[in-house]
VOPAGU-2260 file (C-alpha; in pm, 1 decimal, decimal comma):
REM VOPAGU-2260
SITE   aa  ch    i         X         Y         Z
SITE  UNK   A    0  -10424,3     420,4  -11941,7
SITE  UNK   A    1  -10549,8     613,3  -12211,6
SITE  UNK   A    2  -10882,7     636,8  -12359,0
SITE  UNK   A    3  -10871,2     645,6  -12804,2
SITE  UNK   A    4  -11194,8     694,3  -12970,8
SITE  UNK   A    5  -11262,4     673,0  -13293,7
SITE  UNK   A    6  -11546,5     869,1  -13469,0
SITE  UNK   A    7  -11620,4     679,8  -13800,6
SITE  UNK   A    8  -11920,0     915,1  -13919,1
SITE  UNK   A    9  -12079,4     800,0  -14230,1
SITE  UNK   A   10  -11834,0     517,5  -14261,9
SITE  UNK   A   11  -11876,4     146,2  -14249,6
SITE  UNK   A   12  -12136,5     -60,8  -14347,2
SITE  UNK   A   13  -12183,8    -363,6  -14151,3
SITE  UNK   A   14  -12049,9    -543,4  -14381,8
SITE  UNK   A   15  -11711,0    -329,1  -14387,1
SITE  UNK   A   16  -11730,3    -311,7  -13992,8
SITE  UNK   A   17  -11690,7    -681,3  -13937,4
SITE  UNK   A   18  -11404,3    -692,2  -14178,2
SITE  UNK   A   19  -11288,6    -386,5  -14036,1
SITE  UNK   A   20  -11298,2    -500,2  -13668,4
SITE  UNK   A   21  -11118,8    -844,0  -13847,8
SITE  UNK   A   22  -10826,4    -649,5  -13897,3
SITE  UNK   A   23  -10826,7    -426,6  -13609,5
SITE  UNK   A   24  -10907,1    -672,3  -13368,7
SITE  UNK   A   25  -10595,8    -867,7  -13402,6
SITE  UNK   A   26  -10348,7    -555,9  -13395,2
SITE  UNK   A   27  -10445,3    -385,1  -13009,8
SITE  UNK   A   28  -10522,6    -738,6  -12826,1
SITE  UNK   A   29  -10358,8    -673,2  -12531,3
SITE  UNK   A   30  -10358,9    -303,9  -12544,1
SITE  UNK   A   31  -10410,9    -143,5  -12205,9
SITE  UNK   A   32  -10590,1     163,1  -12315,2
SITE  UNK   A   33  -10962,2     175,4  -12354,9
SITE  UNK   A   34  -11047,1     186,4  -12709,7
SITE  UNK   A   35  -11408,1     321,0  -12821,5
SITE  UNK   A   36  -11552,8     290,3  -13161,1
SITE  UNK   A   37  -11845,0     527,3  -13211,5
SITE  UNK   A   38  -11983,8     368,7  -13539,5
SITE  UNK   A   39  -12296,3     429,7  -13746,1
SITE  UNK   A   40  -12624,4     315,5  -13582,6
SITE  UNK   A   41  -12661,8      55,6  -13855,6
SITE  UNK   A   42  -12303,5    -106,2  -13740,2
SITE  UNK   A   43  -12385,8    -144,3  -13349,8
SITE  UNK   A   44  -12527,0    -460,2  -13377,8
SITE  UNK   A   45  -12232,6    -596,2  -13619,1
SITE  UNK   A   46  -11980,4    -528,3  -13334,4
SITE  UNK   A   47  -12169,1    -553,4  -13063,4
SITE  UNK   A   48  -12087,1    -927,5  -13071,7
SITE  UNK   A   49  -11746,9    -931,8  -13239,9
SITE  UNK   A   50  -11611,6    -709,7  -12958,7
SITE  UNK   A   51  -11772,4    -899,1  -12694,9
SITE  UNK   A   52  -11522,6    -992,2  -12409,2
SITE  UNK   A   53  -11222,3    -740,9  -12523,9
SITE  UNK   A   54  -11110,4    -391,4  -12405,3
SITE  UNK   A   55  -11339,2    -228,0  -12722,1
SITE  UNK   A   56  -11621,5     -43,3  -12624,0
SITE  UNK   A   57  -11903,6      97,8  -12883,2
SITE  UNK   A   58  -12016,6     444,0  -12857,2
SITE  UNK   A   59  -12339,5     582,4  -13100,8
SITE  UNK   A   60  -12251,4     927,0  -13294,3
SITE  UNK   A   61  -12585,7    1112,1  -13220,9
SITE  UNK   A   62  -12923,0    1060,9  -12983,0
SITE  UNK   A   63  -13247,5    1205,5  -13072,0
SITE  UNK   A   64  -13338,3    1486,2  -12776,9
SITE  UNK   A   65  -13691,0    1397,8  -12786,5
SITE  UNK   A   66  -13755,1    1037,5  -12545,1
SITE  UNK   A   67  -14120,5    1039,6  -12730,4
SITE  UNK   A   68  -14041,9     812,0  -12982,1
SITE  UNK   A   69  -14247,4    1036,6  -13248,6
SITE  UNK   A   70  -13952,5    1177,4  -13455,9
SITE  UNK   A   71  -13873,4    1014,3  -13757,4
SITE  UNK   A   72  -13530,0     924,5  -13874,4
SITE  UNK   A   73  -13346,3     946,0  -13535,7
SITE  UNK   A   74  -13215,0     708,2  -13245,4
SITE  UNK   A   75  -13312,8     720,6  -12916,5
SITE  UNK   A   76  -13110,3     615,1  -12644,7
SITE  UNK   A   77  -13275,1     296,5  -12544,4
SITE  UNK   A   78  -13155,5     185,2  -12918,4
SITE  UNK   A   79  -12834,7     256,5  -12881,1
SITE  UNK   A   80  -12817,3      75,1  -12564,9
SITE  UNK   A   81  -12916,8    -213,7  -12719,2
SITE  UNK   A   82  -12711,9    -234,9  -13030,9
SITE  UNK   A   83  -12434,7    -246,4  -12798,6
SITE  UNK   A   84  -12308,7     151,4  -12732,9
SITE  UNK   A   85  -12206,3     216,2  -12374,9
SITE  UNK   A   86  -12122,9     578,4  -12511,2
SITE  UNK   A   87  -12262,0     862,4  -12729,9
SITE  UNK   A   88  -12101,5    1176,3  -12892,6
SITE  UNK   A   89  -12270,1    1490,2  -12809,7
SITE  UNK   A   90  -12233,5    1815,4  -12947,2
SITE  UNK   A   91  -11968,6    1792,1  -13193,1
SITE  UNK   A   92  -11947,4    2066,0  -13424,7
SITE  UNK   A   93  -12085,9    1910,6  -13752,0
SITE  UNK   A   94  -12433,1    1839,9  -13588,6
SITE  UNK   A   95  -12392,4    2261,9  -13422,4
SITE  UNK   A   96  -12316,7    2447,0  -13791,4
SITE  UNK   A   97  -12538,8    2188,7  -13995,5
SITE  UNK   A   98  -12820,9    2091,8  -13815,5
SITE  UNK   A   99  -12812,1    2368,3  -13643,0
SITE  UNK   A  100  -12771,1    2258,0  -13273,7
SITE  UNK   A  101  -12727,5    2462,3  -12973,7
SITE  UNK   A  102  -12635,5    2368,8  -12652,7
SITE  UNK   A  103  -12958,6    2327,5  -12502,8
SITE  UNK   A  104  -13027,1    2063,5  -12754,4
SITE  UNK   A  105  -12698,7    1887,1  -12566,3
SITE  UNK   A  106  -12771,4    1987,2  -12226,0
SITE  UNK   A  107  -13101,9    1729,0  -12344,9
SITE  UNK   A  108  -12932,7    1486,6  -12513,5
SITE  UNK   A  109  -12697,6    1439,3  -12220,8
SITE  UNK   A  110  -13020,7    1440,7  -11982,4
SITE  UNK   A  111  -13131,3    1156,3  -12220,4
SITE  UNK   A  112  -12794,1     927,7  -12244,2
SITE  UNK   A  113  -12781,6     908,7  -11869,0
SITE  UNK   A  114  -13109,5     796,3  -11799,5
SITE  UNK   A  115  -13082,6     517,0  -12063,6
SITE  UNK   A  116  -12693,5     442,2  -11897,8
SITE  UNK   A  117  -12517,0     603,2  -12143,0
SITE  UNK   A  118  -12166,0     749,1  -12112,1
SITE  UNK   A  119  -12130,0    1106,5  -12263,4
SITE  UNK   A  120  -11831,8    1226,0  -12488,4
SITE  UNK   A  121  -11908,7    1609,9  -12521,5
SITE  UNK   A  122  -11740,7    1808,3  -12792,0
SITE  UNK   A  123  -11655,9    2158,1  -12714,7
SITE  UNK   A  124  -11407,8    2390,8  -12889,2
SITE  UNK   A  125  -11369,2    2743,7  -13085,5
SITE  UNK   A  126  -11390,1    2857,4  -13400,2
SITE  UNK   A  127  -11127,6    3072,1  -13589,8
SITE  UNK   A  128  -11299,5    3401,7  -13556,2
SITE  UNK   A  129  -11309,5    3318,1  -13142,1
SITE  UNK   A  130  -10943,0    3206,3  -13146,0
SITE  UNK   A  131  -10833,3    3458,6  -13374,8
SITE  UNK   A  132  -11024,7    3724,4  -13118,9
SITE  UNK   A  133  -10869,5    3564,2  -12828,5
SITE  UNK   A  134  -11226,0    3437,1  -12728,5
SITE  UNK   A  135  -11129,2    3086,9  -12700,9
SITE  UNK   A  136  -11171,4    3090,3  -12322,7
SITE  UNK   A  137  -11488,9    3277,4  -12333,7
SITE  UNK   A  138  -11670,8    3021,0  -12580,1
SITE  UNK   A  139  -11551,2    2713,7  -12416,8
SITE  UNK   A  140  -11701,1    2840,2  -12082,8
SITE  UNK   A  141  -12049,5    2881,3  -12249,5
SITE  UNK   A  142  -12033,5    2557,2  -12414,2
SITE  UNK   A  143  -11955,0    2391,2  -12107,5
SITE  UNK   A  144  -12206,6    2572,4  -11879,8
SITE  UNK   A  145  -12500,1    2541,4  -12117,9
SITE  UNK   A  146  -12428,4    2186,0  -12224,7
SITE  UNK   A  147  -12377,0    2042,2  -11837,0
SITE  UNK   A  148  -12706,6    2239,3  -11693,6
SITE  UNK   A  149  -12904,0    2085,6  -11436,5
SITE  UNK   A  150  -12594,3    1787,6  -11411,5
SITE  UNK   A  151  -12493,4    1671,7  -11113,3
SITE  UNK   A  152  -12151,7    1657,4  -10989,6
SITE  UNK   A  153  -12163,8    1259,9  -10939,0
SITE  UNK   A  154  -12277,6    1234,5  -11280,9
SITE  UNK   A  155  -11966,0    1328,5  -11452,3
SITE  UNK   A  156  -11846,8    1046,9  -11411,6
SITE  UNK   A  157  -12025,1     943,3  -11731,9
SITE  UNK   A  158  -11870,8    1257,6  -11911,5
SITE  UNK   A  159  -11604,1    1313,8  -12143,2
SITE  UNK   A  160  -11528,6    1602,4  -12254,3
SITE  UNK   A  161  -11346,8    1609,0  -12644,8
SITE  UNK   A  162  -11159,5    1967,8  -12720,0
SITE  UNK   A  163  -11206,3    1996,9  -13059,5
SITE  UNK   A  164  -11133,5    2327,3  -13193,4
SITE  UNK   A  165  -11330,7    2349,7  -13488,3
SITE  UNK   A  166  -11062,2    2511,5  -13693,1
SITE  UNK   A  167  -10866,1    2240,5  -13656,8
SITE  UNK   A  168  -11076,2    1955,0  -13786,1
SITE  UNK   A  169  -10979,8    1812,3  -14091,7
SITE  UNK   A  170  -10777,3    2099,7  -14168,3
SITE  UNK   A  171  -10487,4    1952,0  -14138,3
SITE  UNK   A  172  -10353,9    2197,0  -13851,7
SITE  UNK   A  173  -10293,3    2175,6  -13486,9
SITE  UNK   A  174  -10285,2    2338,0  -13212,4
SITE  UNK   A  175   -9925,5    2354,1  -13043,1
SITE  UNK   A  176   -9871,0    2216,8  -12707,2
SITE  UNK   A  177   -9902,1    2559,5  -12549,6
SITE  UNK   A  178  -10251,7    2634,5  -12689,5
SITE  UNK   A  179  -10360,2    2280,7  -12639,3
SITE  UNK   A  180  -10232,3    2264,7  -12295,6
SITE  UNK   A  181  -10386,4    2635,3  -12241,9
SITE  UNK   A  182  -10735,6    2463,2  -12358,5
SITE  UNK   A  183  -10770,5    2181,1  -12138,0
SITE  UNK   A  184  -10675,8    2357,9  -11795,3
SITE  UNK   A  185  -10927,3    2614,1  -11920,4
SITE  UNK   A  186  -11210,5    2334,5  -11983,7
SITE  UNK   A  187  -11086,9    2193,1  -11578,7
SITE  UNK   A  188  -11105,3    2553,4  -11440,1
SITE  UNK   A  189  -11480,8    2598,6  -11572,6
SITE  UNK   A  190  -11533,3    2240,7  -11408,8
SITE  UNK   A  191  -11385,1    2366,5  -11078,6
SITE  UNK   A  192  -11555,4    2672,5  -11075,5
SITE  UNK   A  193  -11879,8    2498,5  -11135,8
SITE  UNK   A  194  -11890,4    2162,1  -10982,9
SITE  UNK   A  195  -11587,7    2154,6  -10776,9
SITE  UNK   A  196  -11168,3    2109,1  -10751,3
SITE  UNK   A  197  -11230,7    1730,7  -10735,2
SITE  UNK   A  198  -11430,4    1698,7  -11015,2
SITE  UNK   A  199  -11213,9    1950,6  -11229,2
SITE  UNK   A  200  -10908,3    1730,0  -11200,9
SITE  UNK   A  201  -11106,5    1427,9  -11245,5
SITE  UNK   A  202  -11267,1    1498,6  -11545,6
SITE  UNK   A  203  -11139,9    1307,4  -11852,7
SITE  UNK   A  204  -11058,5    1560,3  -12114,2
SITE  UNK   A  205  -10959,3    1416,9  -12445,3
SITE  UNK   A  206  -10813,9    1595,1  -12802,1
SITE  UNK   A  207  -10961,3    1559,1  -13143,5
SITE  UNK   A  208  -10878,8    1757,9  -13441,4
SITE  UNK   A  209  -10661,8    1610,1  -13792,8
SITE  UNK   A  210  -10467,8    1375,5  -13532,1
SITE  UNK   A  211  -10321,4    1080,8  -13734,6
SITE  UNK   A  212  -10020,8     870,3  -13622,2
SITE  UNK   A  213   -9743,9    1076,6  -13725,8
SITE  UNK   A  214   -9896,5    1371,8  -13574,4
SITE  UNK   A  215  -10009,2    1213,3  -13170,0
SITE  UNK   A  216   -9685,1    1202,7  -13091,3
SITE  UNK   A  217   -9650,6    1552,8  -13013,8
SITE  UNK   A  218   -9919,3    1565,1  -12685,8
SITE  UNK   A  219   -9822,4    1256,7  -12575,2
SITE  UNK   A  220   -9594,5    1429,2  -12290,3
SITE  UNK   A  221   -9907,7    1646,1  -12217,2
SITE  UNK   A  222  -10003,2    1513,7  -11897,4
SITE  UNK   A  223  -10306,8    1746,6  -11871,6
SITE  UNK   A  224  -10559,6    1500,7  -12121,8
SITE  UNK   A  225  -10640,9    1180,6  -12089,6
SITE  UNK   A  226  -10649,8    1071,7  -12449,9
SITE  UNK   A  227  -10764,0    1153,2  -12833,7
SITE  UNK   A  228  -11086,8    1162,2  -13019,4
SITE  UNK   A  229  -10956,9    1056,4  -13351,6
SITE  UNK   A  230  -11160,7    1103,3  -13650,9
SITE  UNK   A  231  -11060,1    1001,1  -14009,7
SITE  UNK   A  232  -10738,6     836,7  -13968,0
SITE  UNK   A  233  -10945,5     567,1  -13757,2
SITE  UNK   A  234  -11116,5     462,7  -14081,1
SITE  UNK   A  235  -10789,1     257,0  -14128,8
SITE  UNK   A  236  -10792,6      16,0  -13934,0
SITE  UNK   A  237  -10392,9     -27,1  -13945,9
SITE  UNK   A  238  -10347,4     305,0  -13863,3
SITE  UNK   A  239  -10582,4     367,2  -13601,4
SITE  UNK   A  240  -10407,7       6,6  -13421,9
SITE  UNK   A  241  -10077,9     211,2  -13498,8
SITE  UNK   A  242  -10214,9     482,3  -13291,5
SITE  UNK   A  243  -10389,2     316,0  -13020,6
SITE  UNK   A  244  -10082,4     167,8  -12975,4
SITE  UNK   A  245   -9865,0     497,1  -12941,5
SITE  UNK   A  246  -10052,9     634,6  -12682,5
């Protein structure tokens, strides 16, 4: 079994969810992989009850690291809980270069998603100047170490991690098999290293990064992940069933 999420960003209304979920519904019944839609906040609710009883789980996009209900404009965990998520992306690279992020501000926002009973899907992955310096190994040890401070072992069980490289997203290239491959036994190593061999080979590590379903077919013989974090060929709902399917 493979786990496919989808990361719908500022997509769906939920009005377009529930015809969305309509549609995509009908096409992975009986699917065996776990499917997770991480929708917009407003959306939860919508699908929270249309996905009731079937192998679709809801994730939330973002979680406020501040439990003190004081800052304006964000979600806390506790919400998300309730509309329905039973996982929340952390760290991906949009909320590090444009809000300015770090990895502390994870290493919180993970602290926060567990103790509402959240599942975590962290995004790590290099940028082109760090892959083009062959510092890809380098960076994803940071972003690991820093984002997972203060975790303990047991609780990565509630942790994905996504390899995303960031030159990759929605740029239309990949990374080959090799360097993809390379990536993920790095990510397990820095695990192992840290927590222990157990844990490194139990970790679920999944890809993200211009997949669409042409393209997944290429890992699928990659034993070494455990699924894909697709982003903006999930926003059709024919194609992400198409790829849900595939893997």
């Amino acid at each position: 079994m493979r786990k496919v999420i989808g990361n719908f960003k500022m997509h769906q209304t939920p009005t377009q969810t529930k015809e969305y979920l309509l549609q995509f519904m009908s096409k992975v019944d009986g699917t065996k992989n776990e499917v997770v839609l991480c929708l917009p906040a407003t959306s939860l609710t919508t699908a929270k009850y249309m996905v009731s009883g079937s192998n679709i789980k809801l994730g939330g996009q973002n979680i406020c690291d501040d439990d003190h209900a004081k800052t304006t404009g964000e979600i806390s965990g506790d919400m998300l809980k309730d509309a329905g998520a039973e996982y929340v992306i952390v760290g991906h690279s949009e909320r590090r270069t444009k809000f300015k992020e770090n990895f502390r501000t994870n290493n919180k926002k993970i602290k926060l998603a567990f103790k509402n009973r959240l599942k975590v899907i962290l995004c790590v992955g290099e940028n082109l100047t760090e892959r083009n310096t062959l510092k890809m190994l380098e960076s994803l040890k940071i972003q690991i170490e820093e984002s997972l401070k203060g975790i303990y072992e047991n609780e990565l069980e509630r942790v994905v991690i996504a390899y995303e490289p960031i030159w990759a997203i929605g740029s239309g290239k990949l990374p080959t098999n090799k360097e993809l491959d390379r990536a993920v036994k790095a990510i397990r190593k820095v695990i192992t290293d840290d927590f222990s061999e157990k844990a490194g080979q139990s970790i679920q590590i999944v890809y993200g990064g211009s997949l669409d379903a042409k393209n997944v077919n290429q890992y699928l013989k990659l034993n070494t992940i455990n699924g894909f974090l697709v982003g903006g060929s999930c926003l059709d709902p024919l194609e992400f069933a198409t790829i849900v399917k595939e893997v």
